[in-house]
DOZA-797768 format. One record per residue: residue number from 1; residue in one letter; y, z, x of N, C-alpha, C in turn. Coordinates in steps of 0.2 Angstrom, whole numbers, plus 2048, in hexadecimal, padded with zeros to 3 digits. Layout:
% residues N
> NUM;a;Y;Z;X;Y;Z;X;Y;Z;X
...
This chain:
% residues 260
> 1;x;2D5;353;659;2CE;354;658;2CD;359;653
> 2;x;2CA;358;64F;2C9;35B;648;2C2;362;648
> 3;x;2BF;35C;64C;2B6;361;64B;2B2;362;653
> 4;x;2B0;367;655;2B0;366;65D;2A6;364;65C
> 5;x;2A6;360;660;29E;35D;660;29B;360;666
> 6;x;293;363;662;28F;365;664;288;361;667
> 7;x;285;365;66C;27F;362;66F;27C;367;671
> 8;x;276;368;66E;272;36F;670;26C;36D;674
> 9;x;26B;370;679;266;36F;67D;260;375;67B
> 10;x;25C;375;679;257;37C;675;250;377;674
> 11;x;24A;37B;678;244;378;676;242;37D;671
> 12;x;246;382;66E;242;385;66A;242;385;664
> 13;x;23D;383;660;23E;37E;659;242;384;656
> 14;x;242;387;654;244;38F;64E;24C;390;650
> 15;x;24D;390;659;253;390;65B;257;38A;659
> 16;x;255;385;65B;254;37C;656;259;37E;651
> 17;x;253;380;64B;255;37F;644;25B;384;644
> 18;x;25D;38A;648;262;38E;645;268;38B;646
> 19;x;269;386;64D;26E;384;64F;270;37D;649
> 20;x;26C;37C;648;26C;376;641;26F;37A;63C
> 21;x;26E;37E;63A;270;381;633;274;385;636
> 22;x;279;387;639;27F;389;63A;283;385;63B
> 23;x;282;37E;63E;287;37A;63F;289;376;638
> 24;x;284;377;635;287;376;62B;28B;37A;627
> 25;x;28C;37F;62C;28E;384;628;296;386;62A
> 26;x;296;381;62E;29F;380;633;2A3;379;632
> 27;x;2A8;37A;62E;2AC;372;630;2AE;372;638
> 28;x;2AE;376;63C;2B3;373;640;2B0;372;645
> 29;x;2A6;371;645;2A2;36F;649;29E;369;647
> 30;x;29A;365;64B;297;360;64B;292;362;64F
> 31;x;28B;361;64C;285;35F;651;283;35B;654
> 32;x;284;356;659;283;351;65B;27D;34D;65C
> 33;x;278;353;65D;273;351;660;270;359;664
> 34;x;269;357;662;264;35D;664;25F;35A;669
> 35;x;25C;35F;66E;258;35C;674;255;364;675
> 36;x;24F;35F;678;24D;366;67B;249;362;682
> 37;x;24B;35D;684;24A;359;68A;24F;35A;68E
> 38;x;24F;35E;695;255;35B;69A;259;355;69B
> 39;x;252;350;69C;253;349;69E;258;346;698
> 40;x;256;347;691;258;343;68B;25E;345;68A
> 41;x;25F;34C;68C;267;352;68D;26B;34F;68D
> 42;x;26A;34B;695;270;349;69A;272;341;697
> 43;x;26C;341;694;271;338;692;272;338;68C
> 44;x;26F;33E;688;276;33F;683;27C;341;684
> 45;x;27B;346;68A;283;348;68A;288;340;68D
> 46;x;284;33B;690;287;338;694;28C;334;68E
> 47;x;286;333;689;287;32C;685;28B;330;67E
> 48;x;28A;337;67D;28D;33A;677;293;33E;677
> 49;x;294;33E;67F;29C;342;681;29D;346;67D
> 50;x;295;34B;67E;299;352;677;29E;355;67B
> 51;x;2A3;35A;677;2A8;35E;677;2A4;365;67A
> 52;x;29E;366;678;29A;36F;67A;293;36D;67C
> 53;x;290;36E;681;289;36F;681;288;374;681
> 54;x;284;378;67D;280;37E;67C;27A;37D;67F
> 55;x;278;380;685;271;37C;689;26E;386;68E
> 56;x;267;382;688;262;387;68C;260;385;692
> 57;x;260;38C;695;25F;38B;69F;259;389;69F
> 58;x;254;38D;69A;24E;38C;69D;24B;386;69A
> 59;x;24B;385;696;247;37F;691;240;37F;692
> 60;x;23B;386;693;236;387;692;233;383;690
> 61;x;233;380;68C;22E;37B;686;22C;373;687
> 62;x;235;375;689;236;36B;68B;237;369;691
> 63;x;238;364;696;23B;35F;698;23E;362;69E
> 64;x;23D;364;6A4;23F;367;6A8;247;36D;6A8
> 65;x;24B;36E;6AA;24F;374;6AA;257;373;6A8
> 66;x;259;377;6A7;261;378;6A4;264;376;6AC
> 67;x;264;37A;6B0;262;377;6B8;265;371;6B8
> 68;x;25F;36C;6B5;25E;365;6B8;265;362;6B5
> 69;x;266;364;6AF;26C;360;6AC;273;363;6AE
> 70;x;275;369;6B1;27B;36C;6B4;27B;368;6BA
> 71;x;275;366;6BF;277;363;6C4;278;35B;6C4
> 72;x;276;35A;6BF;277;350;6BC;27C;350;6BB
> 73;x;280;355;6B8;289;356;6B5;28D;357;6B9
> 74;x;28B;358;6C1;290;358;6C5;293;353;6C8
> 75;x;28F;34C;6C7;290;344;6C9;292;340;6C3
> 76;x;292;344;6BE;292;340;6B6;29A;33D;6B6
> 77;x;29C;33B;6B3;2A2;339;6B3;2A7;33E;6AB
> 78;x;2A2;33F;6A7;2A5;343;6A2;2A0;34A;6A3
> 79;x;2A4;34F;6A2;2A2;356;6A2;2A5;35A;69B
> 80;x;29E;35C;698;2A1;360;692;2A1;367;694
> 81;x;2A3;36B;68F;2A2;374;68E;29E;373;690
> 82;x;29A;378;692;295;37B;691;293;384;691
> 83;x;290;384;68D;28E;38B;68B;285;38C;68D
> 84;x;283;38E;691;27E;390;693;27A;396;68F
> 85;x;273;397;68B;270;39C;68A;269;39B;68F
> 86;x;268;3A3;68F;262;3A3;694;25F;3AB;693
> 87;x;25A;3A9;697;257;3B2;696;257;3B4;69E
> 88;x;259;3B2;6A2;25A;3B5;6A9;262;3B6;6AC
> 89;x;261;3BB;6AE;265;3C1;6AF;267;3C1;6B8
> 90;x;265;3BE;6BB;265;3BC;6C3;26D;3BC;6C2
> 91;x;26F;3BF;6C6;279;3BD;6C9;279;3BA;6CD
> 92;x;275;3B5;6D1;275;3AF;6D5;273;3AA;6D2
> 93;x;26F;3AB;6CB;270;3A4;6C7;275;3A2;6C6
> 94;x;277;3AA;6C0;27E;3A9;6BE;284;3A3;6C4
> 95;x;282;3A6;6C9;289;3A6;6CD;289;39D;6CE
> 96;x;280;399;6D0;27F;393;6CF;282;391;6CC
> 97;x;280;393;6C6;280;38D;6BE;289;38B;6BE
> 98;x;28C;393;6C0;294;391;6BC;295;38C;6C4
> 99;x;292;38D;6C8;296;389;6CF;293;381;6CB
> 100;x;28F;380;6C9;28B;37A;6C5;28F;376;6BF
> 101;x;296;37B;6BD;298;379;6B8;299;37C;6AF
> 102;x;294;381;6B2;294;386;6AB;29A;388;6AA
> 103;x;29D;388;6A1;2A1;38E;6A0;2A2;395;69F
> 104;x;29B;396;69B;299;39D;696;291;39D;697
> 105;x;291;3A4;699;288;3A5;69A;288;3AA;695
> 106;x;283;3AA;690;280;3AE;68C;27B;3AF;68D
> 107;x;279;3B5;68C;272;3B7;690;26F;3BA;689
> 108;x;267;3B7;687;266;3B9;681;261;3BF;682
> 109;x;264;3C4;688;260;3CC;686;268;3D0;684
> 110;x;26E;3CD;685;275;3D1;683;274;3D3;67B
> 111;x;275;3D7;678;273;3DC;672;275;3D7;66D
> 112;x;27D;3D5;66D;27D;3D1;666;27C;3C8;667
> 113;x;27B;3C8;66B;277;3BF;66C;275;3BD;667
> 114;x;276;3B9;662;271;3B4;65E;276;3AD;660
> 115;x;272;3A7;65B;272;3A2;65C;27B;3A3;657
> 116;x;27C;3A5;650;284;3A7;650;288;3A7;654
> 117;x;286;3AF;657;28B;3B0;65D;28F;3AC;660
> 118;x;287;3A7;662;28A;39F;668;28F;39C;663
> 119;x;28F;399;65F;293;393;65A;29A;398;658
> 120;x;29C;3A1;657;29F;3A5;658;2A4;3A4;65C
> 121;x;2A0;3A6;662;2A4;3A4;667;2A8;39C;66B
> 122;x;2A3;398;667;2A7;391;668;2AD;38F;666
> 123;x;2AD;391;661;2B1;390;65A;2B9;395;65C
> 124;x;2B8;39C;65F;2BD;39E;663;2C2;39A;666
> 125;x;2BD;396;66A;2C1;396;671;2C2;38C;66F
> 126;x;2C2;38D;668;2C4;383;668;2C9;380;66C
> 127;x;2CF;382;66C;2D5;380;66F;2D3;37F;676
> 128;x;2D2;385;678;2CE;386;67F;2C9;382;682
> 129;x;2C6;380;67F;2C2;37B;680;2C4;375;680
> 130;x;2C8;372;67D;2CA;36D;67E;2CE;36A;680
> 131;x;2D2;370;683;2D7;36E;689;2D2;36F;692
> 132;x;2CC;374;690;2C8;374;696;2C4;36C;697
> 133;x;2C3;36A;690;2BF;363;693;2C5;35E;695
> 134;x;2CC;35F;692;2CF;358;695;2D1;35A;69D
> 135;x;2D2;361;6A0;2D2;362;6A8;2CC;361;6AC
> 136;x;2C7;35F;6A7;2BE;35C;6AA;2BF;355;6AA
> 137;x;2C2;353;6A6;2C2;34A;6A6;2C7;347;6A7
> 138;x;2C9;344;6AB;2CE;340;6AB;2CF;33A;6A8
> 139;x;2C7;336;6A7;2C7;333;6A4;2C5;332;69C
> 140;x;2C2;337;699;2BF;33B;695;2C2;336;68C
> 141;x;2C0;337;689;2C3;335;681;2C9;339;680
> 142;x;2C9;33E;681;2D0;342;680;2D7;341;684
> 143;x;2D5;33D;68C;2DC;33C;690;2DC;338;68D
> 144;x;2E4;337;68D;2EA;331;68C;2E9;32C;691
> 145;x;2ED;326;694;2EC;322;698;2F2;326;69B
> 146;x;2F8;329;69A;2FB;32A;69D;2FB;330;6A2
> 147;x;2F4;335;6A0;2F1;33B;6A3;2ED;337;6A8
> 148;x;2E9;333;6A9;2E6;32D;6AB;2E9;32D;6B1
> 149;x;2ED;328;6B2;2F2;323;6B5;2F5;32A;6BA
> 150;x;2F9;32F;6B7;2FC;334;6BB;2F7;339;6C0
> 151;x;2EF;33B;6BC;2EA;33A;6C1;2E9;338;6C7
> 152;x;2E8;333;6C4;2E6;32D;6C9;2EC;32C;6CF
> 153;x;2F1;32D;6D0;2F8;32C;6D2;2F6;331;6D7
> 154;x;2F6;337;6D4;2F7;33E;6D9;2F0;33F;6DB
> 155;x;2EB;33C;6DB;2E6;33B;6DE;2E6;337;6E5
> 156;x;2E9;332;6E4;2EA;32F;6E9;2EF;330;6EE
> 157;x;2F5;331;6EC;2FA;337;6F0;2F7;33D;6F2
> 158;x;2F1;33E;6F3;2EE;342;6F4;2EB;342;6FB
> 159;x;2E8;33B;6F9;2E2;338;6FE;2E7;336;704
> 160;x;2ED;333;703;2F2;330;708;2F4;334;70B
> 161;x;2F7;33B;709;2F8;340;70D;2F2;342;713
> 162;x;2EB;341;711;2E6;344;712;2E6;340;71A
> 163;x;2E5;339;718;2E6;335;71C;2EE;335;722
> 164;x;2F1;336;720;2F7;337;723;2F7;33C;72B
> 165;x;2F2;342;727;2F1;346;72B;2EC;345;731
> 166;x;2E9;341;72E;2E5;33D;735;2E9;339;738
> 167;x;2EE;337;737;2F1;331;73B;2EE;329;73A
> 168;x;2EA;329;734;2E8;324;733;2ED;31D;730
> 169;x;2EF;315;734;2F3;313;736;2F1;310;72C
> 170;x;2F7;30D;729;2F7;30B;724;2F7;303;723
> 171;x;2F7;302;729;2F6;2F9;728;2EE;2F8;72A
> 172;x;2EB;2FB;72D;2E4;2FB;72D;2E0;2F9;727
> 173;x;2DD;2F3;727;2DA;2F1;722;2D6;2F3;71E
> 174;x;2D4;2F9;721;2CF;2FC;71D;2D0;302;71A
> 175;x;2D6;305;71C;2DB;30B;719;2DB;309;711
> 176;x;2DE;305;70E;2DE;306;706;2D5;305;703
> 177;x;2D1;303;709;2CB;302;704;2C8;308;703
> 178;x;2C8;30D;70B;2C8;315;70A;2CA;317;704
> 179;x;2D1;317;703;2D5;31B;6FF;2D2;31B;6F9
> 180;x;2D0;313;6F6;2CC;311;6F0;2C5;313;6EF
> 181;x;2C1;314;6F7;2BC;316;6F6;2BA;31F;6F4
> 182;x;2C1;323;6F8;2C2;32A;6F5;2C3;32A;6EE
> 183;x;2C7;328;6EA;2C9;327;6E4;2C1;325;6E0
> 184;x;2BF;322;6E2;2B9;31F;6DC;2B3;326;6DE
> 185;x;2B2;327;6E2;2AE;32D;6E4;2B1;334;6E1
> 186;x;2B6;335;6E0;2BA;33A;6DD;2B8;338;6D6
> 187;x;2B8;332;6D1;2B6;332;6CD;2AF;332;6C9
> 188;x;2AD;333;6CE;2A5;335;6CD;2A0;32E;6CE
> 189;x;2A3;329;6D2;29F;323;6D5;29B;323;6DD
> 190;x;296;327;6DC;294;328;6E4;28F;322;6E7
> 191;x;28C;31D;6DF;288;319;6E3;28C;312;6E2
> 192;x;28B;30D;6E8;28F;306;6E7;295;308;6E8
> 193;x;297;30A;6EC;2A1;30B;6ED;2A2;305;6ED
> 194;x;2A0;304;6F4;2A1;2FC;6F9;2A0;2F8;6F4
> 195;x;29C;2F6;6F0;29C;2EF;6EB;2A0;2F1;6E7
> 196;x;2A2;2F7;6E3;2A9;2F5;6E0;2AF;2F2;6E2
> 197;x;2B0;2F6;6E6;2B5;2F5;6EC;2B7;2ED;6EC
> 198;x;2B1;2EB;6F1;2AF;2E5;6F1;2B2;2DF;6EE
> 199;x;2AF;2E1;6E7;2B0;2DC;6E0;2B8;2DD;6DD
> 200;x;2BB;2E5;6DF;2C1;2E3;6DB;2C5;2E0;6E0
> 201;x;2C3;2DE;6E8;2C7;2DA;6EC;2C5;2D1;6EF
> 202;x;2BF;2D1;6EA;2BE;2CC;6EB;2BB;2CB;6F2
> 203;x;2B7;2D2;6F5;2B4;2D0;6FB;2AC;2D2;6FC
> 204;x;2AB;2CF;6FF;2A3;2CF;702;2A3;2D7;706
> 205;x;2A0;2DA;702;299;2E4;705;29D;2E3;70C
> 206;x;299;2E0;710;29C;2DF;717;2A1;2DF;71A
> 207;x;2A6;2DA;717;2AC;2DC;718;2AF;2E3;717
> 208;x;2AF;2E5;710;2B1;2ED;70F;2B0;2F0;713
> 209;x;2A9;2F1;716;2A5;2F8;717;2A9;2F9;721
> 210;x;2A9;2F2;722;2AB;2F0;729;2B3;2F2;72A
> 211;x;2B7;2F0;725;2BD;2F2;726;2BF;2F9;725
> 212;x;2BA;2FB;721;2BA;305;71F;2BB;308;728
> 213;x;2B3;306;729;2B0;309;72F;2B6;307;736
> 214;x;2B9;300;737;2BB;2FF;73B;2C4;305;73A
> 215;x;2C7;303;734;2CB;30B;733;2C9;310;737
> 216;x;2C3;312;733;2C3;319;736;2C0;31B;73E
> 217;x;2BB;315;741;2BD;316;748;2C1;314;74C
> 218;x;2C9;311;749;2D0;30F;74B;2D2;318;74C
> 219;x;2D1;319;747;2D5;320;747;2D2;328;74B
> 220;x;2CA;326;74C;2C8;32B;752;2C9;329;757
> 221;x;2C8;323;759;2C9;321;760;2CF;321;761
> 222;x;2D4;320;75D;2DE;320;75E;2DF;324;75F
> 223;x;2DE;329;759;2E3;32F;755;2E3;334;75A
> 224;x;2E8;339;759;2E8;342;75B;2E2;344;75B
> 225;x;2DF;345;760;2D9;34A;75E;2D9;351;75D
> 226;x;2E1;353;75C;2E1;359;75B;2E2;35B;753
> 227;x;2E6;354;752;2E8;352;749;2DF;353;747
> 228;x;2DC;34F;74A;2D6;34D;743;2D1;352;746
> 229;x;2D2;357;74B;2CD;35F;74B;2D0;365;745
> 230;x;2D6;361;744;2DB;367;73F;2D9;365;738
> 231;x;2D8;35E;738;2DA;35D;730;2D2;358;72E
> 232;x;2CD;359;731;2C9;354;731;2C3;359;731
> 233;x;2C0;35D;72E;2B9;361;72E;2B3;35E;72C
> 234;x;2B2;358;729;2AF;356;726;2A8;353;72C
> 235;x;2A2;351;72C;29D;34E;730;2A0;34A;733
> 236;x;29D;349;73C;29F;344;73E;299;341;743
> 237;x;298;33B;740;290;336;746;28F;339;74B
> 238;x;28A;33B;74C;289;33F;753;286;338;75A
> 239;x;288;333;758;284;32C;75A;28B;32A;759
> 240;x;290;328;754;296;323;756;29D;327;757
> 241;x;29C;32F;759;2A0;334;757;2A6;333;755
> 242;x;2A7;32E;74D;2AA;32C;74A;2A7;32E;744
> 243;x;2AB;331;73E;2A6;334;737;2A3;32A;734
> 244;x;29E;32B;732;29C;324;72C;2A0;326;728
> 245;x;2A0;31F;724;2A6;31E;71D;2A2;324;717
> 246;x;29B;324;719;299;32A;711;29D;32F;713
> 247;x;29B;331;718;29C;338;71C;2A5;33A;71A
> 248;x;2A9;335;71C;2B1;335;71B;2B3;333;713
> 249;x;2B1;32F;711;2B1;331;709;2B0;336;704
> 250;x;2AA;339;708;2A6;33F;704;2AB;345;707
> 251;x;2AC;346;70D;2AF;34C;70D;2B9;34C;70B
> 252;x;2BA;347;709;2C0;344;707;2C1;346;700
> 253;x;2BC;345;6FB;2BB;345;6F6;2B9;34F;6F3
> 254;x;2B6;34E;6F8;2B4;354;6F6;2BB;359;6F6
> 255;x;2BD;359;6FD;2C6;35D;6FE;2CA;35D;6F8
> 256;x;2C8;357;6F5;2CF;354;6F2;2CE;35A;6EC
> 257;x;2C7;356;6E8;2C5;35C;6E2;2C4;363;6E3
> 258;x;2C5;365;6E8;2C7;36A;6E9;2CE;36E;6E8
> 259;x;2CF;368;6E8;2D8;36A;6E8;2DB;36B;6E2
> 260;x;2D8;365;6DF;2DB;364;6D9;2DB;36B;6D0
């Protein structure tokens, strides 16, 4: 990768124009696209897979908040840099934003802050960034199919262990659709599991959702209850005191990318 692409999020025209004219002044940047709309932000980032989002917190002028667009990027499937400027000085923002995904927060009351500075410090940290966006993507422009595939591999080696540790029986027919469903939800598919599922088995919703559930209440009603008080913290139906297939996916998924 030759030139690292940019997307600045700035409602403010003057701030605008200075990021436009420093990025002409760099080979080894690209401006991809300029917004000062939240909403318009996130489906550039979706569709432009910039390399750096440079994104004002506040967006004063425009289209609801820098906020809105770190919280859409948590379900997104591609995550780029991000470098946040802002004029608030809160250490619980701070400490939000970066749990939301931020890399770098520049605060524009710090003494040498200009719009420079930011492209300054971009241009530093090139290598660095882009070995941070291929550990953000797995499937991203930049992974190989072989980075892919080995992912993917030790994600599920993953989930089997996880599974293991319940004592969940593997001829249960609804054991690999689990498996599938933590994997697709790890990869940032939280809506429609079940009809993926579905369609690459060639089965009717029903089916699936029915052999998930029938799994997992095989394995409360079988298992150790001492295994799955150990290794199981996730929500459990307080009606089929058995967890729902969200409830065990969601908290399946979440472990795993914790881990990772």
């Amino acid at each position: 990768m030759n030139r690292l692409s940019i997307l600045v999020v700035e409602d403010d025209i003057d701030t605008q124009n200075k990021f436009i004219e420093l990025s002409n002044n760099y080979d080894d940047i690209q401006l991809v696209g300029i917004t000062g709309s939240a909403p318009d932000a996130f489906e550039m980032i979706i569709r432009l897979q910039p390399d750096v989002v440079i994104l004002d917190l506040e967006l004063q002028k425009g289209e609801g908040t820098g906020i809105d667009i770190l919280k859409n990027l948590v379900t997104a499937k591609y995550k780029p840099f991000i470098v946040v400027t802002t004029y608030n000085s809160s250490q619980c923002i701070y400490h939000m934003i970066h749990e939301l995904g931020t890399d770098f927060i520049f605060s524009k009351y710090q003494k040498n802050y200009s719009e420079a500075e930011v492209i300054r410090f971009i241009l530093s940290l090139k290598n660095e960034i882009i070995q941070s966006i291929k550990r953000k993507n797995i499937d991203c422009k930049y992974a190989t199919d072989e980075e892919i595939t080995l992912k993917n591999g030790i994600i599920k080696n993953m989930i089997i262990h996880e599974l293991d540790l319940i004592s969940m029986k593997h001829f249960l027919r609804g054991y690999k659709y689990l498996i599938e469903a933590i994997q697709l939800h790890i990869s940032g598919e939280t809506v429609g599991i079940t009809s993926v599922i579905a369609s690459n088995h060639s089965k009717k919703v029903g089916s699936i959702e029915r052999a998930m559930q029938s799994a997992i209440d095989s394995t409360w009603n079988n298992g150790n209850i001492d295994d799955l008080l150990t290794h199981y913290k996730g929500r459990v139906n307080s009606k089929r005191c058995t967890p729902t297939i969200s409830e065990f996916v969601y908290y399946y998924s979440t472990k795993i990318k914790h881990a990772l």
